[in-house]
PDB file of N, CA, C and O in Angstrom:
ATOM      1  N   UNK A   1      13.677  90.687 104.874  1.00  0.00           N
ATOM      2  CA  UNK A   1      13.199  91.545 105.935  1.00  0.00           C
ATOM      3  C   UNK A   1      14.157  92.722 106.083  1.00  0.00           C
ATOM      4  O   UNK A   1      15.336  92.499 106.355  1.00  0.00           O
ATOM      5  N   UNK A   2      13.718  93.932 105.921  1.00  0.00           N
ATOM      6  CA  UNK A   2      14.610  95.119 106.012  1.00  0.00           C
ATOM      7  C   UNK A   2      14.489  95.155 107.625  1.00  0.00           C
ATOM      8  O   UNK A   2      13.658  94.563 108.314  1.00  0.00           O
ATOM      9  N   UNK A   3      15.579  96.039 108.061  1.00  0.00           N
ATOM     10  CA  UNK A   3      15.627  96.509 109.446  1.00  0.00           C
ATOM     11  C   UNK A   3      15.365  98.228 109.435  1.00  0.00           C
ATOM     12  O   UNK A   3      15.838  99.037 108.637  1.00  0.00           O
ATOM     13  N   UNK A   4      14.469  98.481 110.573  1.00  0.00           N
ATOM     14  CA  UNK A   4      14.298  99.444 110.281  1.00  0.00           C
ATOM     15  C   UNK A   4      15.026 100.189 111.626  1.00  0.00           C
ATOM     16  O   UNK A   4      14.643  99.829 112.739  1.00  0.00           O
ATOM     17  N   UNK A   5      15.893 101.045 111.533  1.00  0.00           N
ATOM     18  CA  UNK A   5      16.450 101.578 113.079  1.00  0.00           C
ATOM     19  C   UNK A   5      15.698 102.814 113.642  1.00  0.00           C
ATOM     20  O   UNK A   5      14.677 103.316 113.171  1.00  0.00           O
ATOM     21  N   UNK A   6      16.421 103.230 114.788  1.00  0.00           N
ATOM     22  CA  UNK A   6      15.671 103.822 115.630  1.00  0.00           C
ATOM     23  C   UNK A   6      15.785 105.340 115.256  1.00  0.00           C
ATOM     24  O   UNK A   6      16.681 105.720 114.503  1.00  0.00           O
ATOM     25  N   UNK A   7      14.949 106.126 115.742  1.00  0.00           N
ATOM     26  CA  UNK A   7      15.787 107.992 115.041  1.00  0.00           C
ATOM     27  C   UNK A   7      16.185 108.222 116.249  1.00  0.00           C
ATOM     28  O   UNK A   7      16.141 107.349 117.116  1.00  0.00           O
ATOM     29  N   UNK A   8      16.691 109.613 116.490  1.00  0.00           N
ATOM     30  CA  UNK A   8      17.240 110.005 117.277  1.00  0.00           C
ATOM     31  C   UNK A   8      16.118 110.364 118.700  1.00  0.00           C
ATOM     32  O   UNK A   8      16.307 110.709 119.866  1.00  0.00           O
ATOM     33  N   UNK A   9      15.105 110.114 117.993  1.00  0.00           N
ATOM     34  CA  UNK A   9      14.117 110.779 119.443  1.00  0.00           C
ATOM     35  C   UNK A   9      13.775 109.495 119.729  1.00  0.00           C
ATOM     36  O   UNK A   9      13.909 109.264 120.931  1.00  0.00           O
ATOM     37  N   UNK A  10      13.323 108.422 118.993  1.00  0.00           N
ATOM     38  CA  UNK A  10      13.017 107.154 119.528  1.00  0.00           C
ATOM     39  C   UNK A  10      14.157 106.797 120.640  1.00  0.00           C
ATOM     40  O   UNK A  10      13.752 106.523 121.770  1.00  0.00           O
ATOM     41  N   UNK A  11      15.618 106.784 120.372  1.00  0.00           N
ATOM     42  CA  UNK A  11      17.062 106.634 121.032  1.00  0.00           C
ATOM     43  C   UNK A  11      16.943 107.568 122.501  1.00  0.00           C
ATOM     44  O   UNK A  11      17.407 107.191 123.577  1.00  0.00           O
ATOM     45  N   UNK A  12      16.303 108.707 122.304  1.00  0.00           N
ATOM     46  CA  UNK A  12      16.527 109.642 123.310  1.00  0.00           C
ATOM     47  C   UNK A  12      14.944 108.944 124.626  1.00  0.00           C
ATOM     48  O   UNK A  12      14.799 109.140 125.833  1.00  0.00           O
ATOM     49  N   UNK A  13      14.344 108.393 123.931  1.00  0.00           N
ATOM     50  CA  UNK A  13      12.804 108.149 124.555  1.00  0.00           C
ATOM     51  C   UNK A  13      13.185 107.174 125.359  1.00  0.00           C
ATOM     52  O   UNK A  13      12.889 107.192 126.554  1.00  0.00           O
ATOM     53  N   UNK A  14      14.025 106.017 124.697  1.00  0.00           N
ATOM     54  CA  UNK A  14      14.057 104.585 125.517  1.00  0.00           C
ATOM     55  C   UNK A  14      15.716 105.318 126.112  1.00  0.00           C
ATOM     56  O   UNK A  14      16.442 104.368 125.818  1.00  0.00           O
ATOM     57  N   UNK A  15      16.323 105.994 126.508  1.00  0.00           N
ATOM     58  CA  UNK A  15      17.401 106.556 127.289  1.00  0.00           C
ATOM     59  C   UNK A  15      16.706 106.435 128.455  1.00  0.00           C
ATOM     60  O   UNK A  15      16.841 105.619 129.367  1.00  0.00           O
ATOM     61  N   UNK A  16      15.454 107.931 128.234  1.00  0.00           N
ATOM     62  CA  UNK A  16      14.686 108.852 129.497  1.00  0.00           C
ATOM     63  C   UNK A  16      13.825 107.205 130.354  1.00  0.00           C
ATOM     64  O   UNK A  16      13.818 107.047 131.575  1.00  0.00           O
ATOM     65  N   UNK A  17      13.196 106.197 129.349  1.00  0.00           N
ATOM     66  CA  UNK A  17      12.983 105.259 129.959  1.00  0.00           C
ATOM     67  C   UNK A  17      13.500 104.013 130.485  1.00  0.00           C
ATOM     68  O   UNK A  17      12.789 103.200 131.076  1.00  0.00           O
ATOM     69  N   UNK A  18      14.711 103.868 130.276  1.00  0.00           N
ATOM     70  CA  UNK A  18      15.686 103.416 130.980  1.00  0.00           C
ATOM     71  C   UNK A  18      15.774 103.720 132.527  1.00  0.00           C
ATOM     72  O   UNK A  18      15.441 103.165 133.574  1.00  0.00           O
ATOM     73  N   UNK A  19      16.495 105.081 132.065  1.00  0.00           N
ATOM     74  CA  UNK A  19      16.827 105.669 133.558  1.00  0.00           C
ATOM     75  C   UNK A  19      15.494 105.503 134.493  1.00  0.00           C
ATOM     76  O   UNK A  19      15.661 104.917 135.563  1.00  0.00           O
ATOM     77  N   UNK A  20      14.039 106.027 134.133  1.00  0.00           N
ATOM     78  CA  UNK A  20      13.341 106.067 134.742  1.00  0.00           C
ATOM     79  C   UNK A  20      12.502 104.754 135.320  1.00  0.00           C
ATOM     80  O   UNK A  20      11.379 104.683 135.820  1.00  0.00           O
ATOM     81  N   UNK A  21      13.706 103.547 134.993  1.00  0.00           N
ATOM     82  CA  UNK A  21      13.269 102.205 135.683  1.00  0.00           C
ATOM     83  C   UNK A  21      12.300 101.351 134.413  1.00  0.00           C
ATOM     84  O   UNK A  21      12.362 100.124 134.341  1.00  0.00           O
ATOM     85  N   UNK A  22      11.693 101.917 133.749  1.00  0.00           N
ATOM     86  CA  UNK A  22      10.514 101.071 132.645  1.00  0.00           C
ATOM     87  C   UNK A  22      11.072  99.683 132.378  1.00  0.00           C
ATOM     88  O   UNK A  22      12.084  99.432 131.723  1.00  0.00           O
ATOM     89  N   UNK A  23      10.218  98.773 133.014  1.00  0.00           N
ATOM     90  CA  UNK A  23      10.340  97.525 132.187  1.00  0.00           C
ATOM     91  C   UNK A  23      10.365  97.506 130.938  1.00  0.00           C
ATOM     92  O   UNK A  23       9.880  98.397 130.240  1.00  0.00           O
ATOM     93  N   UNK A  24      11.066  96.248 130.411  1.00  0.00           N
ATOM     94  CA  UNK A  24      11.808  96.372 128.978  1.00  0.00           C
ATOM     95  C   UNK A  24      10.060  96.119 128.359  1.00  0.00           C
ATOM     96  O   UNK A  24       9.699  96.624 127.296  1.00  0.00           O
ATOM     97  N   UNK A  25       9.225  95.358 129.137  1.00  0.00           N
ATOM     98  CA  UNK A  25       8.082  95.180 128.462  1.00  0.00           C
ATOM     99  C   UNK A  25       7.491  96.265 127.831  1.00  0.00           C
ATOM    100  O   UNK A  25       7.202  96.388 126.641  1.00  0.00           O
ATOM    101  N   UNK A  26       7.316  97.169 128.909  1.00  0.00           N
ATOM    102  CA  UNK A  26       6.272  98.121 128.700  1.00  0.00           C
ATOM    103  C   UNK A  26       6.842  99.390 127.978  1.00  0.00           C
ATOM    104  O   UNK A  26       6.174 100.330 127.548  1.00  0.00           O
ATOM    105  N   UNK A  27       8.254  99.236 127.923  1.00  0.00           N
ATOM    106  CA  UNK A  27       9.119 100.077 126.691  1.00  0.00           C
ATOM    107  C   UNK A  27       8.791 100.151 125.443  1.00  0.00           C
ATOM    108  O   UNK A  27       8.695 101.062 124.620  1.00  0.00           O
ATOM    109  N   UNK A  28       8.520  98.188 125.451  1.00  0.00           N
ATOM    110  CA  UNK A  28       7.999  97.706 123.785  1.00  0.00           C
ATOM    111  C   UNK A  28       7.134  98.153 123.775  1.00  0.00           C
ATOM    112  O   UNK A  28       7.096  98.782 122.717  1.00  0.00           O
ATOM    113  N   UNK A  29       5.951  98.344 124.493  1.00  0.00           N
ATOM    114  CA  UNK A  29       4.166  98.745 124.684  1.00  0.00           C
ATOM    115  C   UNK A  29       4.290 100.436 123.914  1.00  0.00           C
ATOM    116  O   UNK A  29       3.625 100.800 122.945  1.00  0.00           O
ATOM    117  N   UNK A  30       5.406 101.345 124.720  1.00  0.00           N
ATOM    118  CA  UNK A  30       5.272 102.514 124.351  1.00  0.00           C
ATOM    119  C   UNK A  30       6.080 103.244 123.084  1.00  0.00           C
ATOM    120  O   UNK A  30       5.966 104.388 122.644  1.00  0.00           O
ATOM    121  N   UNK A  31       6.560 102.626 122.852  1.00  0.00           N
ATOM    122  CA  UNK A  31       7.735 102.445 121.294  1.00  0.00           C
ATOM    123  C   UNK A  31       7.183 102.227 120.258  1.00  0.00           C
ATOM    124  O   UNK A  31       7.172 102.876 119.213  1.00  0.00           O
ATOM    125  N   UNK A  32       6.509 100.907 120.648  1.00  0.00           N
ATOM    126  CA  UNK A  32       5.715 100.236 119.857  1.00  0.00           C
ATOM    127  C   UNK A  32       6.826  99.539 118.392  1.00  0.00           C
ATOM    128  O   UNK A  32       6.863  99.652 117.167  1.00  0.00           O
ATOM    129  N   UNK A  33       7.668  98.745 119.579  1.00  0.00           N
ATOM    130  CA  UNK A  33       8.843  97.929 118.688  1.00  0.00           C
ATOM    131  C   UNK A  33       8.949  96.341 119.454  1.00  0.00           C
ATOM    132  O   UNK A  33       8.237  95.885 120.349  1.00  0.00           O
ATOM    133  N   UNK A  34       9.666  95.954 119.012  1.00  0.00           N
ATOM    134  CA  UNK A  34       9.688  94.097 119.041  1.00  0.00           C
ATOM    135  C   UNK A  34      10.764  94.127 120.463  1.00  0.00           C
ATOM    136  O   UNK A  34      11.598  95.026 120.573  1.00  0.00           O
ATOM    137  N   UNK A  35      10.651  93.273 121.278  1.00  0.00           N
ATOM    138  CA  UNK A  35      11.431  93.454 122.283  1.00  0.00           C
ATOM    139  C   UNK A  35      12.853  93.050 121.815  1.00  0.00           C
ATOM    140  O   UNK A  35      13.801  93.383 122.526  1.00  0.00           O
ATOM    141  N   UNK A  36      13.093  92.290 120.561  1.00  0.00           N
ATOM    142  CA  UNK A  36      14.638  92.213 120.787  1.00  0.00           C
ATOM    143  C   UNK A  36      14.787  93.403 120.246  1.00  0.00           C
ATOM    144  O   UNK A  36      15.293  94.194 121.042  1.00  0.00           O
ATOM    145  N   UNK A  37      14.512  93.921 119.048  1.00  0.00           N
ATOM    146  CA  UNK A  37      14.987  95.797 118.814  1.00  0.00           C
ATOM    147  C   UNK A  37      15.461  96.138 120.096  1.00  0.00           C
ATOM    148  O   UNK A  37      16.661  96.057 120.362  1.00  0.00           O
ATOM    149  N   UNK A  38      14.469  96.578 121.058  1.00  0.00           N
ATOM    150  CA  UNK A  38      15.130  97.397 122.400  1.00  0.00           C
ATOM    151  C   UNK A  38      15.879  96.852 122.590  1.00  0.00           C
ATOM    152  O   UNK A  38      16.845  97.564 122.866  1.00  0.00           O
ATOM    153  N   UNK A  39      16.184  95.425 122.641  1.00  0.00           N
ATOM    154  CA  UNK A  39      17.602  94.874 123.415  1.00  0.00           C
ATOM    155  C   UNK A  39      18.529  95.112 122.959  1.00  0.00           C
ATOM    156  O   UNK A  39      19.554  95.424 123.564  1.00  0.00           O
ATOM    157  N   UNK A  40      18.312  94.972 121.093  1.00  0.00           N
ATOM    158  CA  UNK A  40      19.702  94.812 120.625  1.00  0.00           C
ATOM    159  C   UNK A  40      20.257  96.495 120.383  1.00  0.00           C
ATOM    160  O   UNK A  40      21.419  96.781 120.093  1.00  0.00           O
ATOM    161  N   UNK A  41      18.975  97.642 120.607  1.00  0.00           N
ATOM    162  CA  UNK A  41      19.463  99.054 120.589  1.00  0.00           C
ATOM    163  C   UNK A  41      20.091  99.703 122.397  1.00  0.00           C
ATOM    164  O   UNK A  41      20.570 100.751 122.830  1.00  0.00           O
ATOM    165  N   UNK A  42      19.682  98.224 123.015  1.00  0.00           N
ATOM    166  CA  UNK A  42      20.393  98.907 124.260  1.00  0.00           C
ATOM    167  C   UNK A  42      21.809  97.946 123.970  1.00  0.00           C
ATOM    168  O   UNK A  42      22.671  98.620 124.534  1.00  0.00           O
ATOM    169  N   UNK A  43      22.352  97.002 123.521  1.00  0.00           N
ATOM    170  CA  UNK A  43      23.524  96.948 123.368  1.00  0.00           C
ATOM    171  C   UNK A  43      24.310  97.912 122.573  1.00  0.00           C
ATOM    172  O   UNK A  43      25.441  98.328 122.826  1.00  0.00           O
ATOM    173  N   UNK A  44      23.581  98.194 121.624  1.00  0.00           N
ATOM    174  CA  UNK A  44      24.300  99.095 120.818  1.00  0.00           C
ATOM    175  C   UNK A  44      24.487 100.605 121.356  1.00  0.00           C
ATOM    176  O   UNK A  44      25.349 101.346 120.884  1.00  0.00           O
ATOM    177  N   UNK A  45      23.759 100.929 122.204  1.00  0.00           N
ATOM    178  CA  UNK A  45      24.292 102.463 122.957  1.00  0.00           C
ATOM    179  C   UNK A  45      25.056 101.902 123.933  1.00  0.00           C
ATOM    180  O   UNK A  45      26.097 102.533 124.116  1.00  0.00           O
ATOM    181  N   UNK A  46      24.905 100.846 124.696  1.00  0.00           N
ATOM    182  CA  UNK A  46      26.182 100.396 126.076  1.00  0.00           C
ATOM    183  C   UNK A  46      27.709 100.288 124.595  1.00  0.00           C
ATOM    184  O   UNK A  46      28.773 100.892 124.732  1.00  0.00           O
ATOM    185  N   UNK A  47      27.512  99.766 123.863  1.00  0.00           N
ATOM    186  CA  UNK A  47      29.013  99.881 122.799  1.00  0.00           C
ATOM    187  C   UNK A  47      29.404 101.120 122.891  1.00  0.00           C
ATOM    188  O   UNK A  47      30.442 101.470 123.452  1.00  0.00           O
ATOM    189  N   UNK A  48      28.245 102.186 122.111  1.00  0.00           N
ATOM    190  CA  UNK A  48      28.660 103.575 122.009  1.00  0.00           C
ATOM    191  C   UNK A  48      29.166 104.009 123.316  1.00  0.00           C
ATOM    192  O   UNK A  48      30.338 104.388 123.304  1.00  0.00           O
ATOM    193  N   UNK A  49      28.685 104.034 124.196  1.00  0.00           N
ATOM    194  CA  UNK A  49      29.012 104.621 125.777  1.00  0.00           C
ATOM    195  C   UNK A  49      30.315 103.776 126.044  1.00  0.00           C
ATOM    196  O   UNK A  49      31.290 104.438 126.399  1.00  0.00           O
ATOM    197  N   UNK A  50      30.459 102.587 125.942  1.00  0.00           N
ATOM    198  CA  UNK A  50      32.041 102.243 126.188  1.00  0.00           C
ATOM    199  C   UNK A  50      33.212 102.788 125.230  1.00  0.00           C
ATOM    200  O   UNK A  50      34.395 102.972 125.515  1.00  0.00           O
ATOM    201  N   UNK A  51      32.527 102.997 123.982  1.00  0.00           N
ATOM    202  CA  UNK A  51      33.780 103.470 123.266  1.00  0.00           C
ATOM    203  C   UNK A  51      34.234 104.767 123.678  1.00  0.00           C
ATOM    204  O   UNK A  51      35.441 104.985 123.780  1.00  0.00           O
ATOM    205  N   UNK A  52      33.216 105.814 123.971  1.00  0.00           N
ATOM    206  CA  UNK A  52      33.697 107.041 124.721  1.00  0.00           C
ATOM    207  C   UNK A  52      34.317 107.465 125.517  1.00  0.00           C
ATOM    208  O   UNK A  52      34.647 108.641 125.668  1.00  0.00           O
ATOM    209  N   UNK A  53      34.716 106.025 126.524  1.00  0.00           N
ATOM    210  CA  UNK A  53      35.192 106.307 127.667  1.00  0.00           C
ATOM    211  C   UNK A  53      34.573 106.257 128.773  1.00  0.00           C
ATOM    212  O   UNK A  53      35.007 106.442 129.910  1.00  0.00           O
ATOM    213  N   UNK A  54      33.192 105.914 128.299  1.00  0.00           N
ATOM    214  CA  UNK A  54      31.980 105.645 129.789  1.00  0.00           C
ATOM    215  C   UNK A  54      31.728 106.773 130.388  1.00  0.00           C
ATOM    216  O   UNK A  54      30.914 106.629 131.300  1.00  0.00           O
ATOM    217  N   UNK A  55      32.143 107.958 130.223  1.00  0.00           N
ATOM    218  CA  UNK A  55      31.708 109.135 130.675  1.00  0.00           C
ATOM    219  C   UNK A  55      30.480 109.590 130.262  1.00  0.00           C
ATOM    220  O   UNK A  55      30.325 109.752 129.051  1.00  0.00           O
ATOM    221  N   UNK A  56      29.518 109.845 131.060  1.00  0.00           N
ATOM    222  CA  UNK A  56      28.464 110.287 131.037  1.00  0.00           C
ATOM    223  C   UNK A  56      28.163 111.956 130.823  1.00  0.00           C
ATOM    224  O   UNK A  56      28.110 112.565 131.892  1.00  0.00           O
ATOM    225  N   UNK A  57      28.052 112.408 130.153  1.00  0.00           N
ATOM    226  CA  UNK A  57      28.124 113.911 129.530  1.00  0.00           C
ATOM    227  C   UNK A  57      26.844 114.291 129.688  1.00  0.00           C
ATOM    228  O   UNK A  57      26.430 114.928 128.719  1.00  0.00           O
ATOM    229  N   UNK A  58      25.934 114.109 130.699  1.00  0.00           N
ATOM    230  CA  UNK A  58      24.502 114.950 131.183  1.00  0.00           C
ATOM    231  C   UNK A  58      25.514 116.555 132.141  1.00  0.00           C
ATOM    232  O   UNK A  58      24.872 117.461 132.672  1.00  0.00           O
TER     233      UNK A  58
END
């Protein structure tokens, strides 16, 4: 089974739906990805964001 990752606009889509509250369900619904993907791509940006320093750069 290959893994296939996210691009940069998929990354930027589930950000904007994060913030904007979206259940993790209906994330998968609009992505149209497996719910652990989202999980394991929201651990992997909380890594990135801790390694930075947790500063939020909006």
């Amino acid at each position: 089974m290959s893994r296939k990752y996210f691009t940069i606009n998929e990354r930027n889509k589930l950000e904007v739906l994060l913030k904007e509250n979206y259940k993790i369900t209906r994330i998968t619904e609009i992505l149209k990805k497996d719910r652990a993907t989202i999980y394991r791509e929201i651990k992997r940006f909380i890594r990135c964001f801790k390694k930075k320093g947790g500063k939020n750069e909006d």
